[in-house]
N, C-alpha and C positions, 0 to 999 in steps of 0.2 A: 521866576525861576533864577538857581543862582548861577550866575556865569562862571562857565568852565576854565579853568586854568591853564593853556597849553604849551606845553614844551616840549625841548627836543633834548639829543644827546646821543653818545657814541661811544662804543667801543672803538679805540684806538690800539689800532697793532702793529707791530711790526717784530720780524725775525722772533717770531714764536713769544713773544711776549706782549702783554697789555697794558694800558697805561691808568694807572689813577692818580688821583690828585688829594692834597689837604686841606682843607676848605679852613682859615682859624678862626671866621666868623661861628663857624658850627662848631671847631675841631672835628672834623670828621674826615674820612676818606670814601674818596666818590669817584663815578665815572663823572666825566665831564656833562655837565647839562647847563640847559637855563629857558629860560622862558620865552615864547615867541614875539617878536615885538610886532605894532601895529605895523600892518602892509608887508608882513614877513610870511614866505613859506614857511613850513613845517623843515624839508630838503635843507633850505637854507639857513635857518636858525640852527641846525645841527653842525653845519660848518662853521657857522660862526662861532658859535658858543666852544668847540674845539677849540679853535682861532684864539677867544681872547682868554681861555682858561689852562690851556698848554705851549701856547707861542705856537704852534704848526698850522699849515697849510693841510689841509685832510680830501680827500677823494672819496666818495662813499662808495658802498658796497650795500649789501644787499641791507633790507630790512627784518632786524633781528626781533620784536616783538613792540606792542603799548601796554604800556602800564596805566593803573589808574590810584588812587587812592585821594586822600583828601590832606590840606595843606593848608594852615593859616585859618580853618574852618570853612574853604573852599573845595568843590572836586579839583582834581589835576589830573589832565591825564597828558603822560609822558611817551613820544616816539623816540623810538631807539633803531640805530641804524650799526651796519659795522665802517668802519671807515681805516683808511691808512694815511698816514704823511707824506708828504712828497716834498714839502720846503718847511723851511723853520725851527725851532730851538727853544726849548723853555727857558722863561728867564721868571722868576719869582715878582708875584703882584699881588693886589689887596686882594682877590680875590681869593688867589693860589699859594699859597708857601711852597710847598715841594709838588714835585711828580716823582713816582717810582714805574720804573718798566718791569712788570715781573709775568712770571708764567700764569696761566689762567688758576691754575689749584691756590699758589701763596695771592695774589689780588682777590678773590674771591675769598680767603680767609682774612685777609687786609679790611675789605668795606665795612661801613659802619651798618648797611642797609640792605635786610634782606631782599628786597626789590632790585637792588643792584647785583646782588649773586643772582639772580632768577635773572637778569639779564645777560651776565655774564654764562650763565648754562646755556641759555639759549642762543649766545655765540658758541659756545663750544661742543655745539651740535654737530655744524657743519664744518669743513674745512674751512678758515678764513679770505683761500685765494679762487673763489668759484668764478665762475664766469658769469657778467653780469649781461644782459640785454635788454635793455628800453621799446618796448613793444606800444605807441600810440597808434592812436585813432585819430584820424584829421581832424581837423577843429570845423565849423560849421561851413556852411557853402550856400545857405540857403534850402527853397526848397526846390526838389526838383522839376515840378510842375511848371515853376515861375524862371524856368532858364531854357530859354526856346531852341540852342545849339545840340550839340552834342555831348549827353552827358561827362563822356572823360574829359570834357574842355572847361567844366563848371569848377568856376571858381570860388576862393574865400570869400566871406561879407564881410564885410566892416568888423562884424562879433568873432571872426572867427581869426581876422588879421590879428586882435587883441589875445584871442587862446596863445596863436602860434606865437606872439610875442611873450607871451610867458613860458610857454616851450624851450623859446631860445636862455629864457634867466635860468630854468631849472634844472636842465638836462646836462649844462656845462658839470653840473654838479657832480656828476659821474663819468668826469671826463670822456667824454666817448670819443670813439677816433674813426667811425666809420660809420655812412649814415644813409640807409637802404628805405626804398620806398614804394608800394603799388604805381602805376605807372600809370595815375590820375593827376589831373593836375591840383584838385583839392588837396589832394596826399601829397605831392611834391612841394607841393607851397607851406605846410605847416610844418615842417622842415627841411626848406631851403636855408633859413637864416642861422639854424645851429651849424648846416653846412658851410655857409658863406664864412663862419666863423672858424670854423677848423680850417677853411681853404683846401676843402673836396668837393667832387661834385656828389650828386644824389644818388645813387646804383641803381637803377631798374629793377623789380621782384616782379613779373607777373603772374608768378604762381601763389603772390601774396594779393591780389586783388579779389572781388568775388569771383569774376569770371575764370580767372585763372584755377582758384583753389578749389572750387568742388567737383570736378570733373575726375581729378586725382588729388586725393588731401592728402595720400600718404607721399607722395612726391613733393606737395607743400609742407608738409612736415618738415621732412628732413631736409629741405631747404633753408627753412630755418635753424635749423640747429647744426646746418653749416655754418650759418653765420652767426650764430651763437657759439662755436666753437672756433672761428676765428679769431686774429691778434685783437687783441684791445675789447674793448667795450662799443656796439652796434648801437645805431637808432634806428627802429623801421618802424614806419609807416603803412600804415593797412586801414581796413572800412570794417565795421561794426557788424559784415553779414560772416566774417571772417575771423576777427579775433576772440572771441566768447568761445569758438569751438576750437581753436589754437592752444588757449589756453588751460579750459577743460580738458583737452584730450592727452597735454602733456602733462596737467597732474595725475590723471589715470595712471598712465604709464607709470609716472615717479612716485605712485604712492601718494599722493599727496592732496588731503583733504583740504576743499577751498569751502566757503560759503559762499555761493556763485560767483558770478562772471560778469558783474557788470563793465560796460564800455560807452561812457558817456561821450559825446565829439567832443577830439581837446582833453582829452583824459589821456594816462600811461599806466602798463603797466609795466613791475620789475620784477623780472626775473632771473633769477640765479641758479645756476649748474653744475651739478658737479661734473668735471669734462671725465669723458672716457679715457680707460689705457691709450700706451700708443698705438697707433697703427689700426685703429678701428677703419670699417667703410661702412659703406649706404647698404651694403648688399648682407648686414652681421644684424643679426635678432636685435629689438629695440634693446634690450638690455645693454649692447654697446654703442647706443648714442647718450650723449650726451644728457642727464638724468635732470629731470625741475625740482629744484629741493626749497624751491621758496619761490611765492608768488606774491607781491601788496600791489594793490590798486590805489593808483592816485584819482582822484574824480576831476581833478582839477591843477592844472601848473599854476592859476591865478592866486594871488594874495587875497585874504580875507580884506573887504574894503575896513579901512581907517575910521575907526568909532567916532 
């Protein structure tokens, strides 16, 4: 079988405009991309490759679509994210000659590659500035049979210390600033270290554990998407008998056709929102909460091991 190609790349925006770039190896105009290196995320090769083909620091945002096609007589298939700047400056490199910041309609008549307009629509779906929220599942804990205490006291395994340590490399990646969790200790622990990093502590959710949530889900609901509609970017942490139907039931609501719901331990998903008018409450028809206008499932924060 021929091995697949993978890479990443971004829409980069800021104050209503996008950024592309002139590649003089091709002459072309591109959104930023490049290919994943050995023992790279997917998340992270899109930073980077921002990084070395625009000079900026980028923050991502939601997950705008994968592309596939074929390259050098190989498949490729390219992740696309949205992303903004937050530090840094272009300066002209062998890779890069210019950047132009222009509005989505002139860059999308600017690229060389219909793949890149079909990306670039598919940012200009949604509002650029959604709210994003990092919705994981603990990473492993063992089985429960084999832990003679008491289950909320069951901790990570050795497999599942290594999930949350790639939790803590990927999640930075969406800057988060607040970092909510079931009130398990397997849940607290596979994001403690993203927290130990921000220098917050963990929030308590018990209406995000199982016991909590099915008793009232619509109470768990909207709990969540208070903190999906709070400052910053969220991580929470939840259990596997909880987030499948978290996440199904807010694409209902939003419209929003998924191809299931899987939740592997040690997996995330991202979701993006379009926030409500102001002045919305808990007590106003779903239609003023806060809307799910994108959902991607990571299966995985770990790097593909090194060929």
């Amino acid at each position: 079988m021929t091995p697949v190609i993978r890479a990443a790349g971004a829409v980069l925006w800021r104050d209503g405009s996008v950024a592309v770039v002139h590649r003089p190896r091709y002459d072309d105009w591109s959104l930023p991309k490049g290919k994943v290196d050995a023992g790279e995320t997917v998340p992270a090769a899109a930073v980077r490759e921002v990084r070395e083909e625009t000079g900026f620091q980028a923050v991502l945002g939601r997950h705008l679509c994968q592309v596939s096609y074929r390259a050098f007589g190989k498949p490729k298939v390219v992740d696309y994210f949205s992303a903004r700047p937050v530090a840094g400056d272009f300066a002209p490199n062998d890779e890069v000659d210019e950047l132009r910041w222009l509005p989505v309609a002139e860059a999308s008549a600017l690229v060389t590659s219909d793949t890149d307009r079909a990306v670039l629509a598919a940012f200009s779906a949604a509002p650029p500035d959604l709210a994003t929220l990092l919705l994981v599942r603990h990473a492993k804990a063992g089985k429960r049979e084999n832990w003679p205490g008491d289950d909320d006291l069951r901790p990570l395994s050795s497999a599942g210390w290594r999930q949350a340590a790639g939790l803590r490399r990927v999640l930075p990646l969406w800057a988060p600033t607040r970092v909510h969790s079931a009130p398990r200790v397997r849940c607290v622990e596979t994001v403690q270290g993203v927290a130990e990093d921000l220098g917050v502590g963990v929030l308590p959710e018990p209406r995000l554990s199982e016991e909590g949530y099915w008793p009232d889900r619509e109470a768990a609901l909207v709990r969540l998407l208070e903190i999906a509609d709070g400052p910053g970017t969220p991580v929470v942490c939840s259990q596997g008998g909880v987030i499948p139907d978290v996440v199904s039931t807010l694409a209902d609501l939003g419209g929003l056709s998924l191809d299931g719901t899987p939740c592997k331990k040690g997996s995330a998903w991202l979701l993006a929102f379009r926030r409500p008018e102001p002045g919305w409450s808990t007590s106003d028809s779903h239609t003023s909460w806060p809307q799910l206008v994108s959902a991607h499932y990571f299966p995985t924060a770990l790097a593909a091991p090194k060929p």
